[in-house]
C-alpha positions as semicolon CSV with decimal commas, in nm:
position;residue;x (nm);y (nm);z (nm)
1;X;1,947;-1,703;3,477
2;X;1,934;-1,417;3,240
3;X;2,294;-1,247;3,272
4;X;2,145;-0,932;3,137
5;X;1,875;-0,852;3,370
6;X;2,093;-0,610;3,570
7;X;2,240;-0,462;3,261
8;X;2,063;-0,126;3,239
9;X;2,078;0,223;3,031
10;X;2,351;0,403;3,177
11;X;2,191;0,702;3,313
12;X;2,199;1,008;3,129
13;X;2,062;0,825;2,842
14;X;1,751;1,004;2,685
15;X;1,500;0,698;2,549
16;X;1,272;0,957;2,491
17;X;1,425;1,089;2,221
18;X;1,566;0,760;2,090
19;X;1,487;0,625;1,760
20;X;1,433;0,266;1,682
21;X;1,752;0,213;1,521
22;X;1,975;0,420;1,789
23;X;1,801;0,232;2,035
24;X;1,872;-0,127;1,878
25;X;2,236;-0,039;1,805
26;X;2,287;0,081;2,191
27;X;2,104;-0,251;2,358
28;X;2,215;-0,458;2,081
29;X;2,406;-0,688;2,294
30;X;2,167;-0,763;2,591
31;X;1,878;-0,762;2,339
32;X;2,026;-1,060;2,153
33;X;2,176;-1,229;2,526
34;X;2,113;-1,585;2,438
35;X;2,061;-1,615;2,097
36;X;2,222;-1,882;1,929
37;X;2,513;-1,798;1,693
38;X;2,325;-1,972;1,421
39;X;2,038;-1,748;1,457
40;X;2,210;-1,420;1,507
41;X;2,293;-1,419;1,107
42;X;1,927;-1,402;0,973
43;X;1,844;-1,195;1,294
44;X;2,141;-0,872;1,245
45;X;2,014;-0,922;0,851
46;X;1,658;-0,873;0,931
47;X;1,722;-0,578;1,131
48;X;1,929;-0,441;0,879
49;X;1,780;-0,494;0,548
50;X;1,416;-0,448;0,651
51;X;1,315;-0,337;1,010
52;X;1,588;-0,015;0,978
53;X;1,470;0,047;0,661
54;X;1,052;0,018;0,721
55;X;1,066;0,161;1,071
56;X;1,397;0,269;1,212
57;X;1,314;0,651;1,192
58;X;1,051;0,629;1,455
59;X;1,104;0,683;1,805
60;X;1,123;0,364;2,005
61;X;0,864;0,530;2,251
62;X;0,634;0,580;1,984
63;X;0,636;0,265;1,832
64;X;0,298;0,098;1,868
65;X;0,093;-0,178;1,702
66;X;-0,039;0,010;1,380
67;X;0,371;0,097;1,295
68;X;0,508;-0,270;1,335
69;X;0,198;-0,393;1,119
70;X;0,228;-0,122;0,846
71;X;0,602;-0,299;0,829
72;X;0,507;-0,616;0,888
73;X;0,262;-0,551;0,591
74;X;0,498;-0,382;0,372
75;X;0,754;-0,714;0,440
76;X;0,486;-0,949;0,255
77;X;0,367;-0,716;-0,013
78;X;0,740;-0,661;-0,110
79;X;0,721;-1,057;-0,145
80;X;0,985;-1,146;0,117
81;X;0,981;-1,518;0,204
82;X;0,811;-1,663;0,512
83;X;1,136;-1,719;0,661
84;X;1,254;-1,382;0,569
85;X;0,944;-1,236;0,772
86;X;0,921;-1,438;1,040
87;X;1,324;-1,372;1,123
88;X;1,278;-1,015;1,059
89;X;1,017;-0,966;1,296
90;X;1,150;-1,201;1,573
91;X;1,447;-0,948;1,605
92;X;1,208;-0,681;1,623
93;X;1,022;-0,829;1,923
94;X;1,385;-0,887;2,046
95;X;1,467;-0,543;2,034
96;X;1,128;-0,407;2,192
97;X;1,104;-0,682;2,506
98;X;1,441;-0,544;2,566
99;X;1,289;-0,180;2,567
100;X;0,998;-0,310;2,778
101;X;1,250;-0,429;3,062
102;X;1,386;-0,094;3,039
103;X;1,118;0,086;3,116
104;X;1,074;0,275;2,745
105;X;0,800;0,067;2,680
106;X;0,479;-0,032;2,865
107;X;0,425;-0,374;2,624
108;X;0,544;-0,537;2,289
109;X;0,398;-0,400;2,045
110;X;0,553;-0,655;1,801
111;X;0,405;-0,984;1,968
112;X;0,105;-1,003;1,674
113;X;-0,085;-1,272;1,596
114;X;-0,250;-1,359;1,265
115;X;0,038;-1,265;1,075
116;X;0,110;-1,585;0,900
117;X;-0,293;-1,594;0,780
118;X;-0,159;-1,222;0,572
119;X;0,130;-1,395;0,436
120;X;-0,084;-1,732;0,309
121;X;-0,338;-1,469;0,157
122;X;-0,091;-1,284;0,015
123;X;0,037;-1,575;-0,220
124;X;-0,321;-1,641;-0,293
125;X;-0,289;-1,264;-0,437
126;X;-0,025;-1,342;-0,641
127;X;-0,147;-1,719;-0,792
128;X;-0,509;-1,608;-0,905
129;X;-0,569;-1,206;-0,803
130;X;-0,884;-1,189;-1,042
131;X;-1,099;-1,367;-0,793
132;X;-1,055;-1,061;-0,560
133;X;-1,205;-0,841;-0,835
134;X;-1,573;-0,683;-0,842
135;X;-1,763;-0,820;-1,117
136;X;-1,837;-0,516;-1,259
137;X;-1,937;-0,117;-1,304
138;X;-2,243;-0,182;-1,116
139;X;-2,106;-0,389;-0,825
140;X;-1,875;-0,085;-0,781
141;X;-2,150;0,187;-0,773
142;X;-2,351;-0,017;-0,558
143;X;-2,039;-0,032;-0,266
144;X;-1,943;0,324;-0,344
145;X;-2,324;0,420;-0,301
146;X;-2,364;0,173;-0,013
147;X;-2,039;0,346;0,186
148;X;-2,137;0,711;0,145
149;X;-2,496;0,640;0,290
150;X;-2,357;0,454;0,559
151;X;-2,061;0,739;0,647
152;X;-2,081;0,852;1,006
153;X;-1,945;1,191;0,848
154;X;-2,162;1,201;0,561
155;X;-1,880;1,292;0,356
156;X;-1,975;1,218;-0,049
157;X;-1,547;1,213;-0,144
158;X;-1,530;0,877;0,029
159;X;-1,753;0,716;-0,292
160;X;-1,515;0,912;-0,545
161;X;-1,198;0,818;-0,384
162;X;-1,348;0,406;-0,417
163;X;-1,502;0,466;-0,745
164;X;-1,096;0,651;-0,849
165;X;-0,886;0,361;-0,666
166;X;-1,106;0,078;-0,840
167;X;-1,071;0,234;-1,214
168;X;-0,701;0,314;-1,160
169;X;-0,621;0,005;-0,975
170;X;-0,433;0,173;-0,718
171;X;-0,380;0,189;-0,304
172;X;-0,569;0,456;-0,125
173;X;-0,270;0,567;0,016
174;X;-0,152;0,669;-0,329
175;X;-0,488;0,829;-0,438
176;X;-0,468;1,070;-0,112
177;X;-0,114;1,171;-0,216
178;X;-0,232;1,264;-0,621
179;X;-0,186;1,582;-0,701
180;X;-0,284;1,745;-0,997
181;X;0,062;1,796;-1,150
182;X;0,084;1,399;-1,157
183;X;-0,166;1,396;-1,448
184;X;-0,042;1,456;-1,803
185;X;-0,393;1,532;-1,977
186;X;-0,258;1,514;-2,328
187;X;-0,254;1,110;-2,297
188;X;-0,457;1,119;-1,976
189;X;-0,178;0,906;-1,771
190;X;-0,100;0,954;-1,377
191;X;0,242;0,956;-1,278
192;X;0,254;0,732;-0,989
193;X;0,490;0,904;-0,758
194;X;0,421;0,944;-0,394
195;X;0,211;0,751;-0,136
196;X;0,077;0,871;0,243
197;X;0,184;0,715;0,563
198;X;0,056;0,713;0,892
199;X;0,357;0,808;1,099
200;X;0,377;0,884;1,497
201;X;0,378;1,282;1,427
202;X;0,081;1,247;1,160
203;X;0,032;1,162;0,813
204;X;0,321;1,225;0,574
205;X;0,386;1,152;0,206
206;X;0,675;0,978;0,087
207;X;0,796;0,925;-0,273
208;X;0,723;0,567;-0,454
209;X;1,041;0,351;-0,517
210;X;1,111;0,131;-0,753
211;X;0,800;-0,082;-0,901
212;X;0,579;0,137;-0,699
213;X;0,699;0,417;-0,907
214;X;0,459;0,395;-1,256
215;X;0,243;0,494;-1,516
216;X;-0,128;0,442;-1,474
217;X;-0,330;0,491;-1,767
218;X;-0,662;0,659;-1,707
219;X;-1,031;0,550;-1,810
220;X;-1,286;0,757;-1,942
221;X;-1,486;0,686;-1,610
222;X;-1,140;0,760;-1,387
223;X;-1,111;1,047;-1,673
224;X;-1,473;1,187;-1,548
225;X;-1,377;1,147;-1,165
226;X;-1,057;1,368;-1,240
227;X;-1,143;1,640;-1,536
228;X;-1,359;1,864;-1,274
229;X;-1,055;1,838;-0,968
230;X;-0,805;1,905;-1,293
231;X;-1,011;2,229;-1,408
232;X;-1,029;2,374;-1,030
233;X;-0,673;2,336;-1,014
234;X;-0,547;2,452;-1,329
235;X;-0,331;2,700;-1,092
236;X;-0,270;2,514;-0,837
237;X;-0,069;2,181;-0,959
238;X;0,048;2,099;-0,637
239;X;-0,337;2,060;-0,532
240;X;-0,456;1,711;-0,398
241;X;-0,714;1,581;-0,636
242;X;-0,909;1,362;-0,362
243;X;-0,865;1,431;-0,021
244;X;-1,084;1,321;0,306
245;X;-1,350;1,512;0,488
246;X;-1,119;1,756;0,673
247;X;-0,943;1,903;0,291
248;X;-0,646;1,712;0,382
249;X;-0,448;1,393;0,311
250;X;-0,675;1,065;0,408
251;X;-0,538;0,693;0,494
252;X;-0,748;0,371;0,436
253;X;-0,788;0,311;0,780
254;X;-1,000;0,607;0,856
255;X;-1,193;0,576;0,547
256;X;-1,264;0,189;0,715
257;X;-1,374;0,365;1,005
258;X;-1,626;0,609;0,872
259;X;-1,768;0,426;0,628
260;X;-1,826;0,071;0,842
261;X;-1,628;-0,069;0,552
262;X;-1,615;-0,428;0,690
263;X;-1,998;-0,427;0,722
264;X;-2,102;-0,303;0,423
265;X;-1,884;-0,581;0,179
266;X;-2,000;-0,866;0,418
267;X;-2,395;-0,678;0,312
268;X;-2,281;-0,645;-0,061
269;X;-2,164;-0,969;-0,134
270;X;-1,804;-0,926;-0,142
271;X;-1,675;-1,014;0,236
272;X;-1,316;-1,119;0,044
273;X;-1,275;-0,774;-0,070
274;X;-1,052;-0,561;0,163
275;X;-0,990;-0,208;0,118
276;X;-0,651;-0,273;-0,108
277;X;-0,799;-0,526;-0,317
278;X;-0,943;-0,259;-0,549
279;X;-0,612;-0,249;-0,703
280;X;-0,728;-0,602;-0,846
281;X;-1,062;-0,484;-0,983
282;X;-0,899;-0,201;-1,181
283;X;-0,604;-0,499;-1,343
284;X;-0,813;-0,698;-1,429
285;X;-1,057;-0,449;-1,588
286;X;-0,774;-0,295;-1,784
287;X;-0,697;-0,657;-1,870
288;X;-1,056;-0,754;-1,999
289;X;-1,056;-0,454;-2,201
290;X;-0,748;-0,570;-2,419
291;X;-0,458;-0,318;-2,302
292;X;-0,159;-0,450;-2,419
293;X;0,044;-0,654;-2,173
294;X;0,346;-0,426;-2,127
295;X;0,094;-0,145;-2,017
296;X;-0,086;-0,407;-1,788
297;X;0,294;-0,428;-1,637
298;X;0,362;-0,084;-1,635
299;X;0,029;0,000;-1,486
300;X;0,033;-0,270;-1,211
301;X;0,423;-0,250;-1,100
302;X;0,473;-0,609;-1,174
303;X;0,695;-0,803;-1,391
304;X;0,525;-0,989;-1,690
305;X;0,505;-1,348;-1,511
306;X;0,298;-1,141;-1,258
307;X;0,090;-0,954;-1,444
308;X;-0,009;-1,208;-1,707
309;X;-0,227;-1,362;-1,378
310;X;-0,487;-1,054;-1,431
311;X;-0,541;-1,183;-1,865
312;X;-0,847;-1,372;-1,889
313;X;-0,841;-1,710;-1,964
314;X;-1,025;-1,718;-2,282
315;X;-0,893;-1,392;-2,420
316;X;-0,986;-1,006;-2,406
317;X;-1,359;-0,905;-2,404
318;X;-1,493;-0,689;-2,626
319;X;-1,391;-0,303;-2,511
320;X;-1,775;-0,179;-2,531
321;X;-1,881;-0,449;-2,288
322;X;-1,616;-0,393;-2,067
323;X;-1,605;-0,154;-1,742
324;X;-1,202;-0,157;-1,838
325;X;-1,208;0,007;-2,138
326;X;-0,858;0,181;-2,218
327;X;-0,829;0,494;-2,303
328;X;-0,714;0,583;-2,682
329;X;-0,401;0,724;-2,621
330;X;-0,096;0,909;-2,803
331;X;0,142;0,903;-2,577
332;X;0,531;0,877;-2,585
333;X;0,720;0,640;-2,488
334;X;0,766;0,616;-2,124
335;X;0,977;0,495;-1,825
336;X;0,833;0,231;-1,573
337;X;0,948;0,267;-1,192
338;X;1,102;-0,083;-1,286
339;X;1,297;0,072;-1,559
340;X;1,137;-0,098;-1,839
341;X;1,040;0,149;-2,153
342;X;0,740;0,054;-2,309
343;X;0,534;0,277;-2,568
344;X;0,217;0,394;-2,416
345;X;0,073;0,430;-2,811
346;X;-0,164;0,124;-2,803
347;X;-0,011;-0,090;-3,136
348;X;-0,217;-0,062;-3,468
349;X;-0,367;-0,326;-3,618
C-alpha cells in the first residue's frame, strides 16, 4: 500500500502559483515514498544539477510536454550520459505523478517516449556530423526556395533565416535573437550571445553560456544576407536582424509549422536533415574551405577532438569551389565562450 496516498497539500497552499522547484522541495518526501536508498543519490542529483537548472523557474501548472522535451533536449546536446538522462528525468516524472495525484496536474507530461532514439542520434552527431550536411550552395537554395513556396503564410524571411543558419552554422533559436549590435563589420564576425526560448508566458531570450557563447565568422553569402538588415539599422543596434512573419522573435518550431518542413526534406532528398542540423552544413563548409582549426572550434563551440570530425578526410578543397569560403579577415584576437583565445587573422603563408 502506498503510505503516501493520504498525504495531501496542506490547505492554504497556492499550486497555482508554485514553481517547479518550490513544488519539488515541498512534496519532496511523498514524491520519492519508496524509492530505494540506492537510487535516491542519482535521483536528488538529477534534480539538482539539471532539472532545477533547465526548468525549475516554470510553474508546475504550466509545465507541459514541449517544456520537459526542450530539457530533455538540452540534457543530450550538453552531452550528459545515458544514465545521467535517464535518472534525471525519472525524478522529474517522480515529481509530476506526485503533482498529478494532487490535483495540479491533469497528466504527466514527463512520461515521453522516443527519447532514447534522440540520445543514440545524438552520438551519431558527434562520431561523423558531416553526413548530416547539404551537399552544397544549390541543395540549400533549392530547400530555402522549396519552403517559402510551400509557407502557409507566404512569408519570404523564412528562406533568409535557412539560407543565414546554414552559412553561419548556427540554431534558429540563436538567429531570431541576432541583433545588429552582435555584428562587428570591420572583420565581419557575429558575437554569439543570446538564444530564444519558448517559455509558458511566451518567447524570451536568454544569454548563451559557456561554449554556446562564440565567435562566428561570416561568409560573403551570410555577409550578403546581413549588409542590407545592417544598413536599415545603422540606428537602431538593438534591432533583430531576422525575425518571423509577425516583426518579432521566431522559434524553429513554428517555422516547422509554416513551412511543412518535414515534407519538403523527405521531397528534397534530405529526410535526415532536421531543422538544427544546419549547424552541420555551415561546419563543415567552413571546414572544406580551409579555415584554420582553432576558428572551426571557436565557430562551432566545441573542443578540438570535436571539431576536427567536420575536416575532410582528404584535406581542404580549394576555397573557389567551395560554398564555405572564409571570409579574409583582420581581426584581433578574440575570446571563445570556452575561454580559449585564438587570433581570428587567418595565418600567412
Amino acid at each position: 500500500m502506498n503510505d503516501n496516498a493520504g498525504s495531501r497539500i496542506p490547505p492554504g497552499t497556492d499550486t497555482h502559483t508554485m514553481s517547479l522547484t518550490a513544488y519539488g522541495e515541498h512534496r519532496w518526501e511523498a514524491a520519492m515514498h519508496g524509492l530505494e536508498t540506492l537510487t535516491m543519490s542519482p535521483y536528488q542529483a538529477g534534480w539538482r544539477l539539471r532539472v532545477v537548472p533547465s526548468i525549475g523557474h516554470v510553474l508546475v501548472r504550466k509545465v507541459t510536454r514541449r517544456v520537459v522535451n526542450r530539457a530533455l533536449h538540452c540534457w543530450i546536446a550538453d552531452e550528459c550520459g545515458l544514465s545521467t538522462v535517464k535518472n534525471s528525468l525519472a525524478v522529474l516524472v517522480r515529481v509530476l505523478e506526485q503533482a498529478v495525484r494532487d490535483g495540479v496536474l491533469d497528466a504527466n507530461p514527463a512520461r515521453v517516449a522516443g527519447w532514447q532514439q534522440e540520445y543514440q542520434r545524438a552520438q551519431a552527431e558527434r562520431t561523423a556530423p558531416r553526413s548530416l550536411a547539404l551537399p552544397g550552395a544549390d541543395a540549400l537554395e533549392r530547400l530555402a526556395t522549396t519552403l517559402v513556396r510551400r509557407a502557409s503564410d507566404g512569408y519570404e524571411g523564412w528562406g533568409d533565416i535557412v539560407r543565414f543558419a546554414a552559412w553561419t552554422g548556427t540554431r534558429f533559436s540563436e538567429v531570431s535573437a541576432l541583433r545588429a549590435q552582435d555584428i562587428d563589420m570591420s572583420t565581419w564576425t557575429w558575437q554569439v550571445q543570446h538564444f530564444t526560448v519558448s517559455e509558458p508566458e511566451g518567447l524570451h531570450d536568454r544569454p548563451c553560456r559557456g561554449r554556446h557563447h562564440r565567435v562566428v565568422p561570416l561568409r560573403p553569402a551570410a555577409r550578403e544576407l546581413a549588409a542590407g538588415r545592417l544598413e536599415t539599422a545603422r540606428h537602431r543596434p538593438q534591432a533583430r536582424l531576422f525575425t518571423g512573419p509577425h516583426r518579432s522573435r521566431f522559434t524553429a518550431a513554428a517555422l516547422r509549422d509554416a513551412t511543412h518542413w518535414d515534407d519538403v526534406v523527405d521531397e528534397l532528398g534530405h529526410e535526415y536533415l532536421r531543422r538544427q542540423d544546419l549547424r552541420h552544413t555551415g561546419l563543415t563548409w567552413m571546414a572544406d574551405a580551409g579555415l584554420p582549426l582553432p576558428l572551426l572550434c571557436g565557430a562551432a563551440g566545441r573542443p578540438p577532438q570535436d571539431t576536427r570530425r567536420y575536416l575532410p578526410p582528404d584535406g581542404p578543397r580549394v576555397p573557389a569551389q567551395s560554398p564555405g569560403e572564409p571570409p579574409a579577415s583582420s581581426a584581433p584576437t578574440r575570446r571563445t565562450g570556452g575561454g580559449r583565445t585564438v587570433s581570428l587573422r587567418p595565418p600567412t603563408e
